[in-house]
Biopython code that builds the backbone (N, CA, C, O; Angstrom):
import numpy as np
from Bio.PDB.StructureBuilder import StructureBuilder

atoms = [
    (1, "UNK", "N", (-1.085, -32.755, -18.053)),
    (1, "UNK", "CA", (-0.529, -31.913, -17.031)),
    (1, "UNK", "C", (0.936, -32.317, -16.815)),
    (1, "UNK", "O", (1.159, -33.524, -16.725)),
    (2, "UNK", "N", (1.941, -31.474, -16.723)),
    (2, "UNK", "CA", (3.123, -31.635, -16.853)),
    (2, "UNK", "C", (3.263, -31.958, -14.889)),
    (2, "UNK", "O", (2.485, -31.725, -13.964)),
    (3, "UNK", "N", (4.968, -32.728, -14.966)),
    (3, "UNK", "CA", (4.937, -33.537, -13.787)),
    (3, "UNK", "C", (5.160, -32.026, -12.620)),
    (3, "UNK", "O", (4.988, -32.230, -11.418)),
    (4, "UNK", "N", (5.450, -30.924, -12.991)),
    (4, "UNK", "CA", (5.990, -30.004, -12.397)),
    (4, "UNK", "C", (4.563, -28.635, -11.944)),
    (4, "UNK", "O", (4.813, -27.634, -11.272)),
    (5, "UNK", "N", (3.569, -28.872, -12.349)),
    (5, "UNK", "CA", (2.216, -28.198, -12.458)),
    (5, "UNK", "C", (1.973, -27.658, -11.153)),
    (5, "UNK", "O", (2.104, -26.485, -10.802)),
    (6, "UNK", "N", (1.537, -28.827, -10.346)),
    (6, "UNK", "CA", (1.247, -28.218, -9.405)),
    (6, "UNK", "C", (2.120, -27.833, -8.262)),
    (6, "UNK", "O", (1.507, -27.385, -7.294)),
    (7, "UNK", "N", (3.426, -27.909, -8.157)),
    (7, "UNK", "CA", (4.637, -27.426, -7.210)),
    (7, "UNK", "C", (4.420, -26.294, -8.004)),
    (7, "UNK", "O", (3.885, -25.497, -7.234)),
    (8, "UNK", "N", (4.547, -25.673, -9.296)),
    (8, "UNK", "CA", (4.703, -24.198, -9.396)),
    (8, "UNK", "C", (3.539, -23.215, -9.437)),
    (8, "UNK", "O", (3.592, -21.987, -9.502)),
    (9, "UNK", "N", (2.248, -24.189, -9.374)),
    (9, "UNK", "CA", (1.344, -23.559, -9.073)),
    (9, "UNK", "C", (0.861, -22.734, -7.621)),
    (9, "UNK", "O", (0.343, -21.646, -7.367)),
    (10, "UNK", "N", (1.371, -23.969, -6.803)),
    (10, "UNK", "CA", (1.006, -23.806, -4.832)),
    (10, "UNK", "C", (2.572, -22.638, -4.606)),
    (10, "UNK", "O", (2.695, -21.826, -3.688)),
    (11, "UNK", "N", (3.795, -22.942, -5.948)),
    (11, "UNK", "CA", (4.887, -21.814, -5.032)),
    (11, "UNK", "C", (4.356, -20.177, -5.929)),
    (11, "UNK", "O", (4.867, -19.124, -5.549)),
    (12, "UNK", "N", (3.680, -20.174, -6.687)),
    (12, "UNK", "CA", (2.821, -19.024, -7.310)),
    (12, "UNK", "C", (1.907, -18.204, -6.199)),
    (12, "UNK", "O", (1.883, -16.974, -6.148)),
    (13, "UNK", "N", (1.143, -19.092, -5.299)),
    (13, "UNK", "CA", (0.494, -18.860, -4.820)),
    (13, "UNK", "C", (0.830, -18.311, -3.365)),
    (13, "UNK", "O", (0.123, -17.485, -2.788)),
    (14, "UNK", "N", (1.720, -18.737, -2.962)),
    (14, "UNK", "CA", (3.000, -18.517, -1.700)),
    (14, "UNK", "C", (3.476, -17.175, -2.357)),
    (14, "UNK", "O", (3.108, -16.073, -1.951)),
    (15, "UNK", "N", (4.281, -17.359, -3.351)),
    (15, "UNK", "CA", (4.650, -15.939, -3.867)),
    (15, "UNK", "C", (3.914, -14.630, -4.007)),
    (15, "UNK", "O", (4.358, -13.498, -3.814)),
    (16, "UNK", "N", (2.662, -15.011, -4.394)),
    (16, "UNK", "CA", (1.601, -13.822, -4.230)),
    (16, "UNK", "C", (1.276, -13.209, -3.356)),
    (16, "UNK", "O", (1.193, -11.987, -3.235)),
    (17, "UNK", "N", (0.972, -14.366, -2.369)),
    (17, "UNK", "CA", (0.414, -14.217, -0.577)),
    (17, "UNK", "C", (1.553, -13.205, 0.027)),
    (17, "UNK", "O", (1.248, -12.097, 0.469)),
    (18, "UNK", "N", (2.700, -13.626, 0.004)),
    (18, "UNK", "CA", (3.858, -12.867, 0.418)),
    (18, "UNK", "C", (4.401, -11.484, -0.297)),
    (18, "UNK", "O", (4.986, -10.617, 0.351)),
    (19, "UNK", "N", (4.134, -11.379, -1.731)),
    (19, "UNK", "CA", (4.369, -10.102, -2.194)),
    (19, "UNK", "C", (2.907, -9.357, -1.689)),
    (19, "UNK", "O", (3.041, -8.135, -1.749)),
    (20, "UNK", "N", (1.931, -9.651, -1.344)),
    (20, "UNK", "CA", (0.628, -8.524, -0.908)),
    (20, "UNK", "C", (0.722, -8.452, 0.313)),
    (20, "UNK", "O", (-0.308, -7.897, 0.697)),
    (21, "UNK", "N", (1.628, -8.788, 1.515)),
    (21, "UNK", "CA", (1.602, -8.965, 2.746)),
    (21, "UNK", "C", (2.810, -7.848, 2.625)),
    (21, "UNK", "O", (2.643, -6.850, 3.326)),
    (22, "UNK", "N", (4.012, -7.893, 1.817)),
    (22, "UNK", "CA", (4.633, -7.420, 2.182)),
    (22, "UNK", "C", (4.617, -5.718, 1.131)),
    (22, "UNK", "O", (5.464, -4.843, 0.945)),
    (23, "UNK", "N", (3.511, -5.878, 0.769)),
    (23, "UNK", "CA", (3.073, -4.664, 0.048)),
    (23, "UNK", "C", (2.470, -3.725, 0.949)),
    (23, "UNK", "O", (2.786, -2.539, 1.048)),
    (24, "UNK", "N", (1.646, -4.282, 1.554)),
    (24, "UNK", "CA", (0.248, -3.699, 2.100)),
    (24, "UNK", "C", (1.146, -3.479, 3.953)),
    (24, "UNK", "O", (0.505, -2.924, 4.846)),
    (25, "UNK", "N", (2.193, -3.856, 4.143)),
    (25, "UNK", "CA", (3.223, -3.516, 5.365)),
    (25, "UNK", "C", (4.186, -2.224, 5.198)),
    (25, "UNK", "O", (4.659, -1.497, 6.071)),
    (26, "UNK", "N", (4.325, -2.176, 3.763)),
    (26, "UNK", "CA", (5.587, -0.600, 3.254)),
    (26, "UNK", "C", (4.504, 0.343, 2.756)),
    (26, "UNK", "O", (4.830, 1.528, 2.821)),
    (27, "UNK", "N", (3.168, 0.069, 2.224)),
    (27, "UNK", "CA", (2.318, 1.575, 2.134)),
    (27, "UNK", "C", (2.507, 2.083, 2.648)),
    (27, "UNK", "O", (2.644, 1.737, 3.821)),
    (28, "UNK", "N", (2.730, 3.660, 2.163)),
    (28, "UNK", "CA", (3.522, 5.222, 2.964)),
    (28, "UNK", "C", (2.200, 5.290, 3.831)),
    (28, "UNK", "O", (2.325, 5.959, 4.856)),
    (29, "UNK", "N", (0.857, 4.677, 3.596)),
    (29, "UNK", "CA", (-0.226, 5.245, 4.697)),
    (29, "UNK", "C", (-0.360, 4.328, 5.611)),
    (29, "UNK", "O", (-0.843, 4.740, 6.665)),
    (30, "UNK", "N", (-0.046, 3.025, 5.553)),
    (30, "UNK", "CA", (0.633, 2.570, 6.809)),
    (30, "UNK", "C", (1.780, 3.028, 7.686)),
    (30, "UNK", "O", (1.610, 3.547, 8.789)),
    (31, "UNK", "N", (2.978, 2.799, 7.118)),
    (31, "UNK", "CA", (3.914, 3.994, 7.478)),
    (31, "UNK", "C", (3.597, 4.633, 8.318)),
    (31, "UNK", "O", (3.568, 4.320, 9.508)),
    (32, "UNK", "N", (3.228, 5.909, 7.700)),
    (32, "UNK", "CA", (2.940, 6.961, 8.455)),
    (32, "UNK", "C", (2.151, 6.659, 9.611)),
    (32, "UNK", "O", (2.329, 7.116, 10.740)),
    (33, "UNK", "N", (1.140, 5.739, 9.193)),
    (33, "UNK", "CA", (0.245, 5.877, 10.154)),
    (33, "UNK", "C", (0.805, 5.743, 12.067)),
    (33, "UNK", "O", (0.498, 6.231, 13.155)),
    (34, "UNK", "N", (1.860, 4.669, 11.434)),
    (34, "UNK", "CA", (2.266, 3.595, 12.590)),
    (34, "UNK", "C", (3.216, 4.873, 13.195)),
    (34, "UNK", "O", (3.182, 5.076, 14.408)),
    (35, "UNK", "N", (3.736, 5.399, 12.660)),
    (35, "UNK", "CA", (4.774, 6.613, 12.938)),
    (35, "UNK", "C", (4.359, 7.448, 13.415)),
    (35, "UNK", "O", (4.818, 7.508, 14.555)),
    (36, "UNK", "N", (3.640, 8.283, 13.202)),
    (36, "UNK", "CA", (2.415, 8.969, 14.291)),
    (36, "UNK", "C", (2.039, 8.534, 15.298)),
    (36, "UNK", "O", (2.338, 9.155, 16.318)),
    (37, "UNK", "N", (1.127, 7.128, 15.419)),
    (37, "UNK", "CA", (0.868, 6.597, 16.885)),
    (37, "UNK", "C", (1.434, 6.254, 17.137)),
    (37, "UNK", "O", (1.102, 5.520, 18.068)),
    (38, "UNK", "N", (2.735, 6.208, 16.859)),
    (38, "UNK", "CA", (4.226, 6.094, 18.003)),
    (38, "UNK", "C", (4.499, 7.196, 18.678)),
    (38, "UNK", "O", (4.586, 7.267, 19.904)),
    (39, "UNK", "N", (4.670, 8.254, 17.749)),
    (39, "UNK", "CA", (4.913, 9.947, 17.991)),
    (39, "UNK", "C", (4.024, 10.354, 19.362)),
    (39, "UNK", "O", (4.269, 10.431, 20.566)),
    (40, "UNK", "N", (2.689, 10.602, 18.377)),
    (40, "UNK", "CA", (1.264, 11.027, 19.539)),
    (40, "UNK", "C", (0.664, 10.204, 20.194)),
    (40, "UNK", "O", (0.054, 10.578, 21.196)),
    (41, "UNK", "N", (0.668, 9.222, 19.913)),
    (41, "UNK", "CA", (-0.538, 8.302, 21.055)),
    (41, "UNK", "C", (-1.961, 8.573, 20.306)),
    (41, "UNK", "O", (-2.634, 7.552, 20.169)),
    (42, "UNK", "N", (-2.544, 9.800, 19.788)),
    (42, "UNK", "CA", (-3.495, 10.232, 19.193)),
    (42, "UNK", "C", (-4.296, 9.502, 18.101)),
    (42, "UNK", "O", (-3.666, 9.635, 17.052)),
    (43, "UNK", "N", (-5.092, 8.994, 17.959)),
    (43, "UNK", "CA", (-6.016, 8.379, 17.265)),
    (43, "UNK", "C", (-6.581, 9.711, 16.144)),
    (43, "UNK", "O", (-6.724, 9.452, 14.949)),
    (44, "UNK", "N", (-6.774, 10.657, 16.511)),
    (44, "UNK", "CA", (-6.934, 12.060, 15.801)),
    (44, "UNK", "C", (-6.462, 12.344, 14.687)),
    (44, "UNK", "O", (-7.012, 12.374, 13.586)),
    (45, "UNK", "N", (-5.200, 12.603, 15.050)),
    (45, "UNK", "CA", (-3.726, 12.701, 14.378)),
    (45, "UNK", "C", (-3.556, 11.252, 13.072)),
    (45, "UNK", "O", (-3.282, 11.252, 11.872)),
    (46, "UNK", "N", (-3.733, 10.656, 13.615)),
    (46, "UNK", "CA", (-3.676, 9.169, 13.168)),
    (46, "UNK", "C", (-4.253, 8.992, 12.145)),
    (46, "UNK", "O", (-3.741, 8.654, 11.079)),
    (47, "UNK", "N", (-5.680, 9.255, 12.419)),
    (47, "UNK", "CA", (-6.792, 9.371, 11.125)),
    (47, "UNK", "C", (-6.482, 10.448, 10.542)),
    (47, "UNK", "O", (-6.322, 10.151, 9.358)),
    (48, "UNK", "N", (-6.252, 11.854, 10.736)),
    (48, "UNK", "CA", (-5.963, 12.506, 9.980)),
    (48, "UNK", "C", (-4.908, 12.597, 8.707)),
    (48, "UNK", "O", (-5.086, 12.629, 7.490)),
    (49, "UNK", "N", (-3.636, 12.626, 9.608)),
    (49, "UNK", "CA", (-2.306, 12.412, 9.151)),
    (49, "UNK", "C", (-1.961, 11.538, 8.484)),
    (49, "UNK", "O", (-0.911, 11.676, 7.856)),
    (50, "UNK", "N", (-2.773, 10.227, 8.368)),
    (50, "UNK", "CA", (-2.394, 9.059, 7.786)),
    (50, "UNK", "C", (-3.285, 8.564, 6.213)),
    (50, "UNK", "O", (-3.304, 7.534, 5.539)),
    (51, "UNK", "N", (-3.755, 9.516, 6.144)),
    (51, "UNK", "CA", (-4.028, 9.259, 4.585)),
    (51, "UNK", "C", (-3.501, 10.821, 3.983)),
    (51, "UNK", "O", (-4.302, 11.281, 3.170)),
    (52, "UNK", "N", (-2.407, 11.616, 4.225)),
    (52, "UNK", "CA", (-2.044, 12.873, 3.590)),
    (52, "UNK", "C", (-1.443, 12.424, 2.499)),
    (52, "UNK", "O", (-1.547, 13.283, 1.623)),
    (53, "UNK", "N", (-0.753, 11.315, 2.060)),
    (53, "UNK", "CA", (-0.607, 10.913, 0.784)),
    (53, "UNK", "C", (-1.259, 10.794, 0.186)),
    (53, "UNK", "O", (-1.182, 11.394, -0.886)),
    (54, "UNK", "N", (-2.220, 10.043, 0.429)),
    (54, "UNK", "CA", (-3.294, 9.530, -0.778)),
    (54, "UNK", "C", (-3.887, 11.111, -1.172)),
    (54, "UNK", "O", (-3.817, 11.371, -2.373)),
    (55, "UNK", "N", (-4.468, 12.199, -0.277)),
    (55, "UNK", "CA", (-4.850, 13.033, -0.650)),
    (55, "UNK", "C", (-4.005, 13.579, -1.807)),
    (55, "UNK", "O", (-4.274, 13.708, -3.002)),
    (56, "UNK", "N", (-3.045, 13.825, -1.188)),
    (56, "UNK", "CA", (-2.236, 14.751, -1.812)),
    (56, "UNK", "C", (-2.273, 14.267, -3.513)),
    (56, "UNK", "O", (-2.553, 15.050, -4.421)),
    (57, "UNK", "N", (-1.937, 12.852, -3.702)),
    (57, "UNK", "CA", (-1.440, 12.681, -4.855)),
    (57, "UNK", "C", (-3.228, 12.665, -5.738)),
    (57, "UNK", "O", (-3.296, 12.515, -6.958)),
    (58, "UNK", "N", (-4.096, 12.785, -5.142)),
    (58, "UNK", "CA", (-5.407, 12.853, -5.787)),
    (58, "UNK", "C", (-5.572, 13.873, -6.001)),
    (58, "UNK", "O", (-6.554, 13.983, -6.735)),
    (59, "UNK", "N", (-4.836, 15.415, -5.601)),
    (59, "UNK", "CA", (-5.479, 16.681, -5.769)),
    (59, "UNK", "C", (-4.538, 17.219, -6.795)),
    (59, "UNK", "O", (-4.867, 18.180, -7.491)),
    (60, "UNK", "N", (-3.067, 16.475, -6.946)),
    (60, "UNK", "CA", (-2.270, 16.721, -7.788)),
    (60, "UNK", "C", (-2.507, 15.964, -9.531)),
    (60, "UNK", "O", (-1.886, 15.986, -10.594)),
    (61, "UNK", "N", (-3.618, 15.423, -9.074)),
    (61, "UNK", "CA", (-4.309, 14.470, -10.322)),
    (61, "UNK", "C", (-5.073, 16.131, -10.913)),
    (61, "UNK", "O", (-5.081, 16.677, -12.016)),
    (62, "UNK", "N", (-5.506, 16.419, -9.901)),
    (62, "UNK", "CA", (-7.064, 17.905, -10.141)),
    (62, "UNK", "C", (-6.275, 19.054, -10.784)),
    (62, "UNK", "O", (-6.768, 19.959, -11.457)),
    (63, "UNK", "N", (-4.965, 18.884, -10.476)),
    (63, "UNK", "CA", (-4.374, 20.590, -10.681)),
    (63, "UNK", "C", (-3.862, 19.946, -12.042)),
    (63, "UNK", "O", (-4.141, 20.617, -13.035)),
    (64, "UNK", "N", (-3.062, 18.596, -12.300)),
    (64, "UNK", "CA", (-2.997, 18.731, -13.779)),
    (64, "UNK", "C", (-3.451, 17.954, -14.380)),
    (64, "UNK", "O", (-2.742, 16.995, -14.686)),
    (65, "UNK", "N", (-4.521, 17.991, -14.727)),
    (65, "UNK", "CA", (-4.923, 16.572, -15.403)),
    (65, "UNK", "C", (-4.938, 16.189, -16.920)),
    (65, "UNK", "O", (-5.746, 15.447, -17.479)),
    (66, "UNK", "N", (-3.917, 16.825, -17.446)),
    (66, "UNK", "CA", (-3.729, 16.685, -18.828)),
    (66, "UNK", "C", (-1.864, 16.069, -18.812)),
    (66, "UNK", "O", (-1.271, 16.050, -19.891)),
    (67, "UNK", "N", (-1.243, 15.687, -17.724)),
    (67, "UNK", "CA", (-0.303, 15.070, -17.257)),
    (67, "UNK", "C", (-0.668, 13.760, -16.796)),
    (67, "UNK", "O", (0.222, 12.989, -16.440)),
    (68, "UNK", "N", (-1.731, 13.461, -16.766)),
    (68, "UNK", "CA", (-2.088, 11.971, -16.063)),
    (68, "UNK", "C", (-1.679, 11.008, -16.931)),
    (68, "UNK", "O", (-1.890, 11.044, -18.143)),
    (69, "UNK", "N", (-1.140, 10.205, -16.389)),
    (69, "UNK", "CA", (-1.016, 8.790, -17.431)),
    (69, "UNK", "C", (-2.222, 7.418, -16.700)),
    (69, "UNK", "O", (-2.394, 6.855, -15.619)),
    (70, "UNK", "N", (-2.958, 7.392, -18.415)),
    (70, "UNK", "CA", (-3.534, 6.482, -18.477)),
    (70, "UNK", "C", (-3.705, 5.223, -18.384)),
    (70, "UNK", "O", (-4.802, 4.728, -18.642)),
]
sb = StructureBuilder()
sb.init_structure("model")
sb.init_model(0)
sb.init_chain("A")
sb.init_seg("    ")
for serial, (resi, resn, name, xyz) in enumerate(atoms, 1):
    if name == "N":
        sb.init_residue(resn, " ", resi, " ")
    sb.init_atom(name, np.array(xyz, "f"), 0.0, 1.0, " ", f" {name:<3s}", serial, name[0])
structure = sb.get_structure()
């Protein structure tokens, strides 16, 4: 085991933790979500409105699906 192993292993692991924290904080369905229950107050709205991306880009999978990349 080289003298440097485990410092770049534990800053690998820091690095990961922090790129999925700061992934899962800029999702457009977070986003949105948070942007809405700022807007409305509405829990409704909230659930609704806040996954219109994900839909969207799943139905745009349906209309062409000989454009999809594998």
């Amino acid at each position: 085991m080289a003298k440097n192993d485990k410092r770049n292993f534990a800053g690998g692991i820091w690095h990961g933790a922090f790129l999925a924290l700061g992934n899962s904080l800029t999702r457009p369905t977070t986003v949105i979500s948070a942007f809405i229950a700022e807007l409305t107050g509405s829990t409704v709205w909230v659930g609704l409105l806040g996954q219109y991306p994900t839909i969207g880009y799943r139905k745009a999978k349906k209309i062409n699906p000989k454009d999809r990349v594998v």
